[in-house]
C-alpha positions in Angstrom: 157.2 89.7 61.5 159.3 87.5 63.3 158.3 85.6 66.6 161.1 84.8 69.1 160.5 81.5 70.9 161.2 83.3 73.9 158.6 85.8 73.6 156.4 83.1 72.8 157.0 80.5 75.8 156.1 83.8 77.9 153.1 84.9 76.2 151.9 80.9 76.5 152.9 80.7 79.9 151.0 84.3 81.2 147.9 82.8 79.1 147.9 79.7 81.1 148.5 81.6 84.4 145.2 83.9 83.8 143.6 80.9 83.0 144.2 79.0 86.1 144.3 81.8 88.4 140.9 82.8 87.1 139.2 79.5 87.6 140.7 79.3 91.2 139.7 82.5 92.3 135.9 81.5 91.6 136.1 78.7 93.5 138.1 80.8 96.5 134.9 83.5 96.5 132.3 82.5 99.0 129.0 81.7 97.8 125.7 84.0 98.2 123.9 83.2 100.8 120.0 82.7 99.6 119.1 86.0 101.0 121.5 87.8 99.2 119.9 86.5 96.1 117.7 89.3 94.1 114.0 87.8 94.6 114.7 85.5 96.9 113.2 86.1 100.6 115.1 84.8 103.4 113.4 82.3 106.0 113.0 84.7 108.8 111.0 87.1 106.0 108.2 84.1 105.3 108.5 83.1 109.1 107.8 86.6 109.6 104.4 86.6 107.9 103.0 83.3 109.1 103.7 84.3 112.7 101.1 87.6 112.2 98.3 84.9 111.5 97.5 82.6 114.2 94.2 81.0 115.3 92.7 82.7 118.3 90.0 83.3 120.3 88.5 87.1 121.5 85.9 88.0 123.7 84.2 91.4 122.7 81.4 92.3 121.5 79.9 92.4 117.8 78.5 95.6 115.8 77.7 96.5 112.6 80.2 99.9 111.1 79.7 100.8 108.1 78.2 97.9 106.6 80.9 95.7 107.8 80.7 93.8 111.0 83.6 94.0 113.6 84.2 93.1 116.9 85.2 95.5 120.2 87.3 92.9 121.7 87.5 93.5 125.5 91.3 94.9 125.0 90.2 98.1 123.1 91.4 96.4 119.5 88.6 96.5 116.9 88.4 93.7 114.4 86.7 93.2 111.0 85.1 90.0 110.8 85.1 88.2 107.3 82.1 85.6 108.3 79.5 88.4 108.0 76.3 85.7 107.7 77.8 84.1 111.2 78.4 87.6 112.9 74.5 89.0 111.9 72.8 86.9 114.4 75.6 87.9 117.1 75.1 92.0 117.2 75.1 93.8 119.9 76.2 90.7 121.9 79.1 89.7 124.2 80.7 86.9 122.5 84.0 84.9 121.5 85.4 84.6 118.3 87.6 81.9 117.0 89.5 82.3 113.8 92.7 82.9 112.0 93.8 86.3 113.3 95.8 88.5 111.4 97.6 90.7 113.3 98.7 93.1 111.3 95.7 93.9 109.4 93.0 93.7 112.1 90.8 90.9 110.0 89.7 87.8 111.9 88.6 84.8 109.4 85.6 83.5 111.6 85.6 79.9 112.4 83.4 79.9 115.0 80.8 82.4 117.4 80.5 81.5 120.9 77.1 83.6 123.0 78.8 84.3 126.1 
C-alpha cells in the first residue's frame, strides 16, 4: 500500500481542523446556568421555603384535638402547636402566640404564650 503525500497532507490537515474546531466550539457553547444543573436548586427554590417560615404572632384561642394542642386563631386558620407543655396551661383561653410559623404546614414552633 502506497501513500501519496497528497493524500496525506489532507488527511493531517482535516485531523487538525476537527481538532481545533472541536475545542472552539466548547468554548462558543454557553455555560449551564446553576439551575439547569441536575440536583442543583435554584435560589428562588431555597428563597421559596424560608419565606413560608417566619416568626409571628396570632391571637386565637388554644384547645386540645386529638391529643394535640392547636390554636383557633381569630382569622378562621387552625394551627398545631409544637410547645405542648407551654400550651396546657393556656386551654380554653384567648391568647397570642409567638413562634416560627410555617405556612404551609399549619405548625407554629412556640416561643412564647401571651393571656390576653
Amino acid at each position: 500500500m502506497r501513500i501519496y503525500p497528497r493524500n496525506l497532507l489532507l488527511v493531517l490537515t482535516l485531523g487538525v481542523f476537527t481538532l481545533t474546531a472541536t475545542s472552539g466550539w466548547a468554548s462558543l457553547r454557553p455555560a449551564m446556568p446553576p439551575q439547569s444543573v441536575p440536583g442543583a436548586q435554584s435560589n428562588s427554590m431555597q428563597m421559596g421555603h424560608k419565606s413560608q417560615i417566619k416568626t409571628k404572632s396570632i391571637s386565637g384561642t388554644i384547645v386540645k384535638s386529638g391529643g394535640q394542642y392547636v390554636l383557633h386563631a381569630s382569622s378562621g386558620q387552625v394551627y398545631q402547636l409544637s410547645g405542648a407543655s407551654r400550651a396546657k396551661a393556656y386551654v380554653g383561653k384567648t391568647v397570642t402566640v409567638t413562634g416560627k410559623v410555617n405556612a404551609s404546614s399549619h405548625l407554629i414552633d412556640v416561643q412564647s404564650i401571651q393571656s390576653q
